[in-house]
FITILO-813656 format. One record per residue (C-alpha): x negated, y, z; residue number from 1. Coordinates in nm, 3 decimals. Layout:
N
c1,c2,c3,i
X,Y,Z,NUM
...
This chain:
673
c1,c2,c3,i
26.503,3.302,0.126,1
26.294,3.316,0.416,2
26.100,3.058,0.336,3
26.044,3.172,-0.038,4
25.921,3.523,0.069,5
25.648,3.355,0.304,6
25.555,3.163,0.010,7
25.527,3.439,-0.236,8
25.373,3.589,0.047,9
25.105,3.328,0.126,10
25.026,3.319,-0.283,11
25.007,3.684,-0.264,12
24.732,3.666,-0.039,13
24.578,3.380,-0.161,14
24.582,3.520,-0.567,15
24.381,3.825,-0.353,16
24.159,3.579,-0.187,17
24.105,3.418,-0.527,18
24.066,3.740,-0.703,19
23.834,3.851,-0.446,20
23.606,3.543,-0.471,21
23.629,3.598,-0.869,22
23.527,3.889,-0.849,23
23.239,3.823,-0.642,24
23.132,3.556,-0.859,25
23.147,3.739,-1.182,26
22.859,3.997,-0.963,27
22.624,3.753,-0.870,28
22.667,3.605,-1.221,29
22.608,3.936,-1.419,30
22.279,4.066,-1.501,31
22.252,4.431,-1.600,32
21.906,4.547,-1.719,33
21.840,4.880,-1.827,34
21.617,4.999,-2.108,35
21.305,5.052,-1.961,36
21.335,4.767,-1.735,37
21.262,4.369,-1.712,38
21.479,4.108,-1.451,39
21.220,3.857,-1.305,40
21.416,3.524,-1.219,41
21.448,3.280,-0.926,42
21.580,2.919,-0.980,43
21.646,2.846,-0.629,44
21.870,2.497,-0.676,45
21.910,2.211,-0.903,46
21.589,2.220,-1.081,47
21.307,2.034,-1.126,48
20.998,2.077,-0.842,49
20.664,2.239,-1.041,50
20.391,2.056,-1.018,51
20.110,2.067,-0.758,52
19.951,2.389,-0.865,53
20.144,2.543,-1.010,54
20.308,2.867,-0.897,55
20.541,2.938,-1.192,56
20.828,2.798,-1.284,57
20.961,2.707,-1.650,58
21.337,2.692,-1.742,59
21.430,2.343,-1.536,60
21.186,2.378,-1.242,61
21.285,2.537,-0.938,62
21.109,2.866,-0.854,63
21.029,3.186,-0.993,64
21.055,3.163,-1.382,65
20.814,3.274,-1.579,66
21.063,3.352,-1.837,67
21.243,3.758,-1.788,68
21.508,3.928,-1.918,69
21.457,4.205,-2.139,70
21.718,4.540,-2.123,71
22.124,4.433,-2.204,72
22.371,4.243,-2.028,73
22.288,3.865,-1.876,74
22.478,3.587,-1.677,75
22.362,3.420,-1.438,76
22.483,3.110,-1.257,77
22.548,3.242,-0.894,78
22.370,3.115,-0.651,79
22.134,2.875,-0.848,80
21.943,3.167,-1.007,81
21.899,3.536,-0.852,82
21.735,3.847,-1.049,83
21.483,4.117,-0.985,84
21.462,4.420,-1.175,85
21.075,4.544,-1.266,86
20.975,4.818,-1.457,87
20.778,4.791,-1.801,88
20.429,4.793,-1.831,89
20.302,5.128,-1.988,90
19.990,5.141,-2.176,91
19.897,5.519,-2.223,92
19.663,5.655,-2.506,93
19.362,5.620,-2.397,94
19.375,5.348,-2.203,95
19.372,4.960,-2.214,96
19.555,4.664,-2.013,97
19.320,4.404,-1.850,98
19.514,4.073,-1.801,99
19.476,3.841,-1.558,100
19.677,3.490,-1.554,101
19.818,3.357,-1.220,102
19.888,3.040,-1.327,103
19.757,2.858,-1.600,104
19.499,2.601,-1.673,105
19.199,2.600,-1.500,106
18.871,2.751,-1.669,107
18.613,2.491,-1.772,108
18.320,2.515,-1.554,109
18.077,2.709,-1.679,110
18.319,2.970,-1.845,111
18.443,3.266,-1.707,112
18.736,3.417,-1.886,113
18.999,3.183,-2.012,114
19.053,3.104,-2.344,115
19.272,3.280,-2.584,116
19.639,3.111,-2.687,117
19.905,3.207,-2.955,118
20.246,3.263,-2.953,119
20.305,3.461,-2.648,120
20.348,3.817,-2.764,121
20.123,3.993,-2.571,122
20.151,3.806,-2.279,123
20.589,3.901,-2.298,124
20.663,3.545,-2.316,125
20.533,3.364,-2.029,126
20.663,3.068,-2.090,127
20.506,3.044,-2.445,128
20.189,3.121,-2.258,129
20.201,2.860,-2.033,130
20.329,2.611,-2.278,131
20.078,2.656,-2.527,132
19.793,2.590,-2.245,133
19.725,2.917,-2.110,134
19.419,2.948,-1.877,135
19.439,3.078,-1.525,136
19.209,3.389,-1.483,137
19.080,3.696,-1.665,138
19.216,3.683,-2.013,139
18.991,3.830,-2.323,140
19.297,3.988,-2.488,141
19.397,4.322,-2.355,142
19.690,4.505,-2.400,143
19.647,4.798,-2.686,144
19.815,5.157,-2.543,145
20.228,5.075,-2.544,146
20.485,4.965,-2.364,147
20.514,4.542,-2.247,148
20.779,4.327,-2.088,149
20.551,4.128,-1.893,150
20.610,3.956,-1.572,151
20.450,4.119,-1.324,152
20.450,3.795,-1.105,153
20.276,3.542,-1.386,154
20.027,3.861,-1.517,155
19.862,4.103,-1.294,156
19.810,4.410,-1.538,157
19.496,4.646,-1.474,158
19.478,5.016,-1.630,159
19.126,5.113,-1.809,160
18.973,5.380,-1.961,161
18.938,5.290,-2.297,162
18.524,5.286,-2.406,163
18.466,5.662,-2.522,164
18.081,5.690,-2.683,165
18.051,6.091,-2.762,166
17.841,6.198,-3.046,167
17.493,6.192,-2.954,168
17.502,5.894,-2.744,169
17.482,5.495,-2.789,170
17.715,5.262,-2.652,171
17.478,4.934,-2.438,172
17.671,4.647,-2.429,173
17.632,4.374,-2.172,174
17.844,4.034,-2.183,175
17.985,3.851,-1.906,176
18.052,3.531,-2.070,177
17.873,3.325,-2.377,178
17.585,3.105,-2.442,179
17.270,3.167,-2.313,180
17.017,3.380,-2.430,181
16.762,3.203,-2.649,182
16.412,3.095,-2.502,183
16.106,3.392,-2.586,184
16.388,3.671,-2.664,185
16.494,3.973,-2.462,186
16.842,4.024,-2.623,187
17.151,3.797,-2.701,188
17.140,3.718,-3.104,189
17.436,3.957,-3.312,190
17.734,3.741,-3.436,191
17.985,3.851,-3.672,192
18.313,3.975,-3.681,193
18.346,4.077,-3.317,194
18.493,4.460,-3.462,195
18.260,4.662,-3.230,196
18.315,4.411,-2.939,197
18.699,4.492,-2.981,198
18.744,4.097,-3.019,199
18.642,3.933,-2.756,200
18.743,3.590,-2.904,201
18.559,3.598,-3.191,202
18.226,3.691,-2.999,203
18.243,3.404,-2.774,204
18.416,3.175,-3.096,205
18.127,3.277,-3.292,206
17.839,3.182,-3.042,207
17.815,3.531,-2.901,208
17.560,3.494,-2.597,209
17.574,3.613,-2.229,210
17.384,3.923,-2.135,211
17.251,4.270,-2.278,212
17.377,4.286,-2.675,213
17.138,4.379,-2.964,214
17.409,4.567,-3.132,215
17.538,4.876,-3.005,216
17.800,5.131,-3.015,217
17.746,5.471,-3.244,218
17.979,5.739,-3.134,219
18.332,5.665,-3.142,220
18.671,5.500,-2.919,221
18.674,5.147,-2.843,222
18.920,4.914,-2.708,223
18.701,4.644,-2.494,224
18.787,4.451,-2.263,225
18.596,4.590,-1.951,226
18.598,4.241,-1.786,227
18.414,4.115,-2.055,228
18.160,4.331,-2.161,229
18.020,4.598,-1.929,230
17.948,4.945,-2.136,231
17.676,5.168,-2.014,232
17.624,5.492,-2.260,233
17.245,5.624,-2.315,234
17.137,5.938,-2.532,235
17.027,5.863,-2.865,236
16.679,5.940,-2.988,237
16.668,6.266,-3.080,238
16.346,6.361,-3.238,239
16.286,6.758,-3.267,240
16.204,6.986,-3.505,241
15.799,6.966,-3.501,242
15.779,6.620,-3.301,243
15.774,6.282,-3.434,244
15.880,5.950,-3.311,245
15.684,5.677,-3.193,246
15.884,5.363,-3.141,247
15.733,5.058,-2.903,248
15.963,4.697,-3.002,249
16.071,4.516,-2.653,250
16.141,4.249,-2.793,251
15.997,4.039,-3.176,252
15.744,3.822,-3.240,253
15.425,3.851,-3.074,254
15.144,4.120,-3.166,255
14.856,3.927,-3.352,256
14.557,3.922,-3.103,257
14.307,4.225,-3.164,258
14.582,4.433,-3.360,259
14.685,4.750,-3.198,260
15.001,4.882,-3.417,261
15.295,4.610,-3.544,262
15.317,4.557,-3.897,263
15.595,4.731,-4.079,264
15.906,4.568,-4.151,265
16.153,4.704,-4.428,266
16.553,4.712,-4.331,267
16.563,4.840,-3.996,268
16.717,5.168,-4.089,269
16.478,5.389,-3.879,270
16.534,5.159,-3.615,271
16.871,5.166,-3.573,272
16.923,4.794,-3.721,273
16.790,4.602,-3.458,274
16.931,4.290,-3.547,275
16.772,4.334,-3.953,276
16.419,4.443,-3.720,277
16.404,4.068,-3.601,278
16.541,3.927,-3.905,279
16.282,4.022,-4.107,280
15.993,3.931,-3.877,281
15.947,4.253,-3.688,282
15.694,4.243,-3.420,283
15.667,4.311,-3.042,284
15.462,4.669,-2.937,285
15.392,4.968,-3.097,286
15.548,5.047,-3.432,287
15.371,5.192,-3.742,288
15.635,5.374,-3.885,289
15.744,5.715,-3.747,290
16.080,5.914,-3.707,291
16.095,6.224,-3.848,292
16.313,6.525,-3.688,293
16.694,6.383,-3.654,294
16.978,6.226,-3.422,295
16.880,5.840,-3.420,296
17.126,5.583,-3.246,297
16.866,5.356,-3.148,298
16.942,5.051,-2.884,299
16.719,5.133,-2.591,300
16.677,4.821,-2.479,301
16.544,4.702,-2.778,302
16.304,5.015,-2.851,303
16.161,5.251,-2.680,304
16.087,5.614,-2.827,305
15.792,5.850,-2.739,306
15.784,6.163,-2.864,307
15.442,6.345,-2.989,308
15.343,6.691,-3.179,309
15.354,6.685,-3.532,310
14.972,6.672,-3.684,311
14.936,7.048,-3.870,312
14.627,7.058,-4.033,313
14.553,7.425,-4.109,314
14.437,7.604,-4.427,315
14.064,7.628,-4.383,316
14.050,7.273,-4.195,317
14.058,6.919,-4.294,318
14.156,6.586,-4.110,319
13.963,6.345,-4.082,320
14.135,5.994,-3.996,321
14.023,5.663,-3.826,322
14.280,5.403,-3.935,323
14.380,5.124,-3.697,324
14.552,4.946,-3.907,325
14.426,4.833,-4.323,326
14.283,4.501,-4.380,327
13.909,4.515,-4.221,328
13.594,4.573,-4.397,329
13.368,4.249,-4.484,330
13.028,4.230,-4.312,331
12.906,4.279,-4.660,332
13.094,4.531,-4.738,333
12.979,4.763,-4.379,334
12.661,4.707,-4.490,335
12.687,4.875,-4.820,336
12.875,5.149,-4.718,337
12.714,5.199,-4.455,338
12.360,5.223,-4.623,339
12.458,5.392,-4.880,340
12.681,5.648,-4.726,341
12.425,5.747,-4.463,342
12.089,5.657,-4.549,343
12.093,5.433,-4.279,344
11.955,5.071,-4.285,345
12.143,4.746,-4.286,346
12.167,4.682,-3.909,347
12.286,5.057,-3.901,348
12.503,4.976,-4.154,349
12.694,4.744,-3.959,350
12.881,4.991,-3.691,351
12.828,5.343,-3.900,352
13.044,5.336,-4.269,353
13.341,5.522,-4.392,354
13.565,5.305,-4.611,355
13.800,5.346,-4.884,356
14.181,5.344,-4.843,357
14.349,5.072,-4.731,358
14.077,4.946,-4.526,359
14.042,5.047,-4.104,360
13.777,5.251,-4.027,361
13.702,5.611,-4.084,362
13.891,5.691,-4.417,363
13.743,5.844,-4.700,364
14.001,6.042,-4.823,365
14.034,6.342,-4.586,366
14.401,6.551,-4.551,367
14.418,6.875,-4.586,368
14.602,7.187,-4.486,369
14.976,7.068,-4.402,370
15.230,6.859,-4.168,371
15.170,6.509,-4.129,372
15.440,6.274,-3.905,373
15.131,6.081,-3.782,374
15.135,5.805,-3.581,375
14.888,5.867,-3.362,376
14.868,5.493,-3.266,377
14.746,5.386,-3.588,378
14.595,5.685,-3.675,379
14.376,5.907,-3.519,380
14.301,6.272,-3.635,381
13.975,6.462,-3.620,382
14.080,6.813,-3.684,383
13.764,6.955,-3.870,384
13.658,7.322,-3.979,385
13.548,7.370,-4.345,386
13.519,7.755,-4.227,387
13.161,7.869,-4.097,388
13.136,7.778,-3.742,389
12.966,8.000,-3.520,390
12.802,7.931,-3.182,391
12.695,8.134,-2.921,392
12.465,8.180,-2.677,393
12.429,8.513,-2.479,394
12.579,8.608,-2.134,395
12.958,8.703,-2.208,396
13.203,8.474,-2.043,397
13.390,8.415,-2.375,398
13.116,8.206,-2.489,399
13.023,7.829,-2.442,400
12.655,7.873,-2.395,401
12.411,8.123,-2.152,402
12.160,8.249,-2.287,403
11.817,8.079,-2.397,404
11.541,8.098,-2.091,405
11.193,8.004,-2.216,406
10.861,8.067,-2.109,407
10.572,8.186,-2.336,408
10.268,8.118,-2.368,409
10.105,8.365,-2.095,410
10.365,8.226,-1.885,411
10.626,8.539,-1.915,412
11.013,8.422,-1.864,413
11.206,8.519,-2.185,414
11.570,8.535,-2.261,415
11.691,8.448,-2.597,416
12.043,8.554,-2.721,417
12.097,8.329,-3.005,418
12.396,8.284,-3.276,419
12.371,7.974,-3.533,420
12.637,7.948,-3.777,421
12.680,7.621,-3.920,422
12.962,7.479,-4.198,423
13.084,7.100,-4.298,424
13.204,7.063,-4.627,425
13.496,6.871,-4.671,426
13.373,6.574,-4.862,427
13.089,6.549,-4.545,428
13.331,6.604,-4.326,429
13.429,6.165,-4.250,430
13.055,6.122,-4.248,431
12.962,6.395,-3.933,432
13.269,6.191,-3.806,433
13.086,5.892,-3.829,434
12.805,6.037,-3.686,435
12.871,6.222,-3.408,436
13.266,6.167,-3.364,437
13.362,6.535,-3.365,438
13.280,6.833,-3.413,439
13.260,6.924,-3.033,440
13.043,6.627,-3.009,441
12.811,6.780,-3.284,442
12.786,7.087,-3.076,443
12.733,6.984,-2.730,444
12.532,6.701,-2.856,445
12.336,6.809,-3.137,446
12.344,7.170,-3.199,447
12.274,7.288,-2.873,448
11.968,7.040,-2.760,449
11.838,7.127,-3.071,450
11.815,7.478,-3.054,451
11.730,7.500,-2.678,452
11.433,7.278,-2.762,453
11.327,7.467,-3.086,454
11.307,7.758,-2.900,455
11.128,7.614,-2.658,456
10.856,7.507,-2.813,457
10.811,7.794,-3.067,458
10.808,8.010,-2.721,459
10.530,7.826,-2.546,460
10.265,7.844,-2.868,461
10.273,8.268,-2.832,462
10.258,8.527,-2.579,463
10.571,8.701,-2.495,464
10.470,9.020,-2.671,465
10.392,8.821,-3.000,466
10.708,8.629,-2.980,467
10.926,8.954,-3.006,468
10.709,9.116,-3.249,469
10.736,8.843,-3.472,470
11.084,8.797,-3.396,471
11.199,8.759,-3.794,472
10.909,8.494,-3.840,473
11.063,8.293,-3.531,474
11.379,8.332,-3.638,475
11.319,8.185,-3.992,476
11.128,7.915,-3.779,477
11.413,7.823,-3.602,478
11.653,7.825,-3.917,479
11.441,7.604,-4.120,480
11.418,7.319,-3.852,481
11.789,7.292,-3.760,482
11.867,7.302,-4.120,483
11.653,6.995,-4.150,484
11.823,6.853,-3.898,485
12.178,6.923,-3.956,486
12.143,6.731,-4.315,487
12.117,6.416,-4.117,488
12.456,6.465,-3.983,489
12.619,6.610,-4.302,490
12.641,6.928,-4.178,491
12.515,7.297,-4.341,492
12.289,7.562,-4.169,493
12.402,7.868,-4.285,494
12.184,8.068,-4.085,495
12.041,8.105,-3.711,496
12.018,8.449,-3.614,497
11.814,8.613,-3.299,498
12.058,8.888,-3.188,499
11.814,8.999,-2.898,500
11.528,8.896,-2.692,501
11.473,9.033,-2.326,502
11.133,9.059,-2.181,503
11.028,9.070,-1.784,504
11.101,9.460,-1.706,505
10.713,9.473,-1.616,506
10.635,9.361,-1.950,507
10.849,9.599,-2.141,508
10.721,9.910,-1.917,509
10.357,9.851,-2.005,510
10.511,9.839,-2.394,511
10.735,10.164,-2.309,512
10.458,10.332,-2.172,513
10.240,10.233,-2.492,514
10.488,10.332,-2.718,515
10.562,10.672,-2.575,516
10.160,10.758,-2.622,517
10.224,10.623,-2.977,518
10.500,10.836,-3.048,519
10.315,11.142,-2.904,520
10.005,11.057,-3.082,521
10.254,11.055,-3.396,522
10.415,11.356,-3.272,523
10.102,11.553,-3.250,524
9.997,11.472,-3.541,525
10.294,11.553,-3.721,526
10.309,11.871,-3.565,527
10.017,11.953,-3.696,528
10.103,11.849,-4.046,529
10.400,12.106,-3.973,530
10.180,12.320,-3.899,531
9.965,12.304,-4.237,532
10.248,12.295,-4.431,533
10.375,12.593,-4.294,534
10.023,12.766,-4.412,535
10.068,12.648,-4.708,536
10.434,12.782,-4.713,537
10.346,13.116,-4.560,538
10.074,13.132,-4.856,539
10.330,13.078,-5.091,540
10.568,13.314,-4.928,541
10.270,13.576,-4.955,542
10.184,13.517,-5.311,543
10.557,13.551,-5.434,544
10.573,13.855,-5.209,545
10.254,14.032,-5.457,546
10.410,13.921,-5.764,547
10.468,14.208,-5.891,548
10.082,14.359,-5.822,549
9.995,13.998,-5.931,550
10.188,14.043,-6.295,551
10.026,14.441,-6.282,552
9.700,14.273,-6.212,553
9.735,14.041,-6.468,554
9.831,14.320,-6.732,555
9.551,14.560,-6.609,556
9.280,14.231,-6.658,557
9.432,14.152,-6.980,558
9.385,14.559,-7.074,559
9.051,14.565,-6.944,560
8.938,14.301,-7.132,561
9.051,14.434,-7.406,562
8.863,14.746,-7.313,563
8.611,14.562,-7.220,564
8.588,14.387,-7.561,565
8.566,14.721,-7.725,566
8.320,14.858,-7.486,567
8.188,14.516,-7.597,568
8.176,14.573,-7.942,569
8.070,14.987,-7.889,570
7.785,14.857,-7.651,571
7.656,14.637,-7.905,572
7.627,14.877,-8.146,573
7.476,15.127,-7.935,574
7.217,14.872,-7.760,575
7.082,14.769,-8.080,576
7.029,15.161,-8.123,577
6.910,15.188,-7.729,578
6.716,14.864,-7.829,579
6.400,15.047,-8.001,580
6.428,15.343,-7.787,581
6.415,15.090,-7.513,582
6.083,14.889,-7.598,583
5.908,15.243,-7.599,584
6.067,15.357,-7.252,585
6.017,15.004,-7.116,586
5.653,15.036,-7.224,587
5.621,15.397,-7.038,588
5.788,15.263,-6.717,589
5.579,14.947,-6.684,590
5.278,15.110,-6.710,591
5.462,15.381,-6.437,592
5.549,15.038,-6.227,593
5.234,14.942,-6.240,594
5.050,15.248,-6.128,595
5.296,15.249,-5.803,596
5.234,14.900,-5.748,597
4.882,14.986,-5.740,598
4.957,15.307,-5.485,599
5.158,15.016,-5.277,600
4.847,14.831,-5.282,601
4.623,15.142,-5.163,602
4.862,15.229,-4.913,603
4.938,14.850,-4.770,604
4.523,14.870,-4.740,605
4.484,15.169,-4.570,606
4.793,15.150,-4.319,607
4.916,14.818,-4.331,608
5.245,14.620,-4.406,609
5.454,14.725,-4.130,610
5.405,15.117,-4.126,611
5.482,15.027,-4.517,612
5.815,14.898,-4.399,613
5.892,15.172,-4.168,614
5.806,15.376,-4.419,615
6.111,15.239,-4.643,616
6.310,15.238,-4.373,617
6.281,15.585,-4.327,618
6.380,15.631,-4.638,619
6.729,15.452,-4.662,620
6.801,15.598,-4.310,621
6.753,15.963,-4.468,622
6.931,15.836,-4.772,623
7.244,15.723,-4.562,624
7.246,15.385,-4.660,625
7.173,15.267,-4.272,626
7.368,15.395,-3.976,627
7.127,15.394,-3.693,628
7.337,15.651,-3.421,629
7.651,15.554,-3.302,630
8.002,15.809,-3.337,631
7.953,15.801,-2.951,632
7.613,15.750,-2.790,633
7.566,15.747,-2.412,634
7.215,15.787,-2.318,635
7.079,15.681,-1.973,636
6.740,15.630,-1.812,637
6.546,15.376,-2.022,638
6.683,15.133,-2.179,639
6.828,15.006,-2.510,640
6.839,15.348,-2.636,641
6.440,15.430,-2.519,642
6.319,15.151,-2.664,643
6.499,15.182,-2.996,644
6.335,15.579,-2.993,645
5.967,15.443,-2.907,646
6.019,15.197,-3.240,647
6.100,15.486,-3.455,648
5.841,15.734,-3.311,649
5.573,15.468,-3.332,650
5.709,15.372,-3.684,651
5.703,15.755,-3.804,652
5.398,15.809,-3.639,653
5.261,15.495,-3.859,654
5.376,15.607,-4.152,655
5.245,15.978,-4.167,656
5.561,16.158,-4.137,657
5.670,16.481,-3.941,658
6.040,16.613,-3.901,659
6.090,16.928,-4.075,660
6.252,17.126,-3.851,661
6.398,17.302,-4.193,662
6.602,17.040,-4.386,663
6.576,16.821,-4.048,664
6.460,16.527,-4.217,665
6.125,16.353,-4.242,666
5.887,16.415,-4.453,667
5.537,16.230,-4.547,668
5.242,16.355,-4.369,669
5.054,16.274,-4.715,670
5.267,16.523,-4.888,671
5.285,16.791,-4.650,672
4.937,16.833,-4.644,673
């Protein structure tokens, strides 16, 4: 009994033992992955050795597999194989998975990323991977945002960005891997069906070439793989309101020799094609055609983009434009134009023309008032007034000119404010172009030496004094002649105008002074024509004052003559009567005249002619009818007064006659005795 309990005893223990060791092995044999995890295995006996090179194992080689197990339940042989628990791989939005290969093939020389296999499910089944010839290195596929069973030991993951282009920039694409660029170009050729880049193995399949891409990226979220193609972002053209674009090619076929502009191509897109732009024979340089205002994705290292003012011709202008570009005129062809546009002969003919459109050269057709994208490059602008232009010159600082200085003729220093106004009509406007270049050029050139000079001259053939008298006559002098002149250069003199002359201050005080005894001369004179007007007016004055004795007067005449007319009439009547009576009294009295004649006679004999005239004066005094005393008489010795007394005494003593002391008057001696 003994002996049977020891023996159940020793089984006891043993059945543990065994148990034990069971249950030991049924641990190492289990495999329990959970659902976000992966079990990396080990073959550590009774396998096959990998070959030389190799650093992961497939199902019968010894070593780390490169098989896993995925989330569940898995046995294990204990002790051949053991199991190591890894976490997924995680792709988040946003981001990418850059693979690299451990083991593998090797890369052919001269390639850098290894080529792409099938079958392995994102890189989850190693073994299909390495079966099917996978390369060792940097693969092209990436891993899309999600989450990957991947050995961590066969693949060594990298997190990227994903390739973000915001709007308003460009996506520049360099690859790492491909054929070479060809000879003579700048950027690798475009191939098809790459997706943006996005496939990798269809670049390089499709003969995709190493180094900076023509195509680019517009605005948008890429998955690339960052090992492969490098992604730099640039700002897209972006051409403002009022500016144009002026594109320079990097890269095309080479500018013809003495061309300054590339010829346009059609299919570009603005630009933005830059693979049609060298399909269709697009040259190297500057570009003819513009970009107007807008957003324009435009690969900057295929084009460059300049940005100038827009061309606004204003109303009341025109432009005048010199083409670059047009076929170019025959020598034939210069010459005619060029004689018959300007007058000029053949020789002159050859450099100076203006040509029809189409044709480089000065353009014939002018622009007006508006907004032209020009390309300044092919075209160049002369910005022309069709208004009157006025120049200037006088001593305010606003002005371009001084003031004239010439010297007369008597060798006085004059200064000559001068204004010329001068206009170029629209259809002359391309030939002063062709003339003179501008219209700043016409002035500084043309207009000024010309007037200076006229000036001049006209100044130096009269004296100072003469020159500002005749100011009008110099004026029109000056007029006419650049009128003349401007015709040659297509342009109209609408008038030159003197605004003022200055004179040496010496000069104009000998004038002042002149002037002033003018003016008083003037002043007198009109003063005195005051002076007989205001007789005359006083006269007037003085007549209409006696009006009304004028218009009395003028009835009492008209009454006397009336009277008079009767008296008249009465007189006529009685004279007629009086006329008989008459020729008998006239009879008596000429026989009485000539009695006293004869007395006169006597007496002028016997006393002589003056005591006769004493005599008579005598008379008249003691009729009254001379006033010989004065109202006041002051007598004093001698005299005035005693020698007038001794002429009457000797003059009554002459004549005969006494005083009578009676009737105090004289009387004749004759008849007193």
């Amino acid at each position: 009994m003994e002996i049977l309990s020891h023996l159940i005893s020793v089984l006891s223990v043993g059945a543990t033992i065994i148990g034990i060791l069971t249950a030991i092995l049924v641990y190492q044999s289990v495999v329990i992955v959970g659902g976000k995890e992966i079990a990396l295995i080990e073959r550590r006996w009774f396998g096959k050795k990998m070959p030389q090179g190799r650093v992961v194992a497939m199902n019968n080689e010894v070593g780390i597999q490169a098989r896993t197990l995925g989330p569940g339940m898995h046995f294990l042989i204990p002790f051949i194989y053991t199991a190591r628990k890894s976490e997924f791989i995680e792709i988040m939005d946003g981001k990418i998975g850059l693979i690299e290969s451990v083991d593998g093939s090797s890369i052919p020389p001269g390639k850098i990323f290894a080529k792409v296999v099938r079958g392995h499910n994102s890189f989850q089944d190693g073994e299909m991977f390495l079966q099917s010839g996978g390369q060792k290195g940097p693969q092209i596929d990436i891993l899309p945002p999600g989450k990957y069973r991947i050995n961590p030991y066969l693949f060594k993951i990298s997190i990227a960005n994903a390739v973000v282009i915001e709007k308003g920039q460009v996506g520049v694409v360099t690859s790492q891997d491909g054929n070479s660029i060809a000879p003579g170009r700048l950027l690798a050729a475009s191939v098809p069906d790459h997706h943006n880049f996005e496939d990798g193995e269809k670049f390089l399949a499709n003969g995709g070439q190493k180094g900076p891409q023509i195509d680019i990226l517009l605005p948008g979220t890429y998955r690339i793989n960052l090992n492969l193609f490098q992604v730099a972002t640039e700002p897209a053209a972006v051409v403002e309101s009022a500016k144009v674009g002026l594109v320079t090619a990097k890269d095309g076929n080479p500018l013809p020799e003495k061309e300054y502009v590339a010829q346009a191509v059609a299919g570009h897109a603005d630009f933005q094609d830059a693979n049609s732009f060298l399909k269709n024979g697009g040259e190297r340089g500057p570009q003819l055609d513009v970009l107007k205002p807008g957003t324009y994705y435009i690969n900057p290292l295929m084009f460059n983009v300049a940005f100038d003012d827009v061309q606004i011709v204003e109303r009341g202008q025109v432009a005048v434009v010199v083409s670059n570009v047009g076929e170019e005129p025959t020598f034939d062809m210069k010459k005619r134009l060029g004689s018959s546009q300007m007058g000029a002969t053949e020789e002159e003919g050859k450099e100076k023309y203006v040509v029809p459109k189409g044709y480089r050269g000065i353009q014939e057709e002018v622009a007006g008032p508006g907004k032209y994208y020009l390309n300044r490059l092919a075209f160049m602008p002369y910005i022309i007034d069709t208004t009157n232009i006025t120049i200037d010159w006088d001593d305010s600082k606003e002005t371009k000119f001084n003031a004239l200085n010439v010297v007369s003729k008597d060798g006085f220093s004059i200064g000559v404010s001068v204004k010329v106004v001068v206009r170029v009509r629209p259809d002359q406007a391309p030939y002063m172009v062709s003339k003179v270049g501008s219209v700043d050029n016409l002035i500084l050139h043309v207009i000024h030496p010309m007037i200076d000079s006229s000036f001049r001259n006209q100044a130096s053939t009269t004296s100072a004094m003469n020159f500002m008298q005749d100011r009008q006559e110099e004026q029109t002098k000056a007029e006419t002649r650049a009128r003349l002149e401007l015709e040659k250069y297509h342009v109209e003199c609408v008038s030159v105008l003197i605004c003022q002359i200055m004179l040496p201050q010496e000069l104009m005080d000998t004038q002042t002074k002149k002037i002033i005894a003018q003016q008083q001369t003037t002043q007198f004179q009109e003063e005195q024509k005051a002076q007989v007007t205001r007789i005359e007016m006083e006269k007037t004055k003085a007549t209409a004052d006696q009006q009304p004795e004028l218009v009395r007067a003028e009835i009492a005449v008209k009454v006397a003559d009336q009277k008079k007319r009767e008296t008249v009439t009465l007189a006529e009547g009685n004279a007629e009567s009086a006329r008989l009576k008459g020729e008998g009294d006239a009879k008596a009295i000429e026989s009485i005249g000539i009695a006293t004649a004869e007395a006169y006679e006597k007496q002028k004999t016997a006393i002589g002619p003056q005591a006769i005239m004493a005599i008579e004066l005598a008379k008249h005094i003691s009729a009254g009818k001379i006033k010989i005393m004065p109202d006041i008489l002051t007598i004093g010795s001698g005299g005035a007064s005693e020698g007038l007394a001794t002429v009457l005494t000797q003059a009554i003593a002459l004549s005969g006659m006494k005083m009578d002391p009676d009737d105090k008057g004289l009387k004749n001696v004759t008849d007193a005795k």
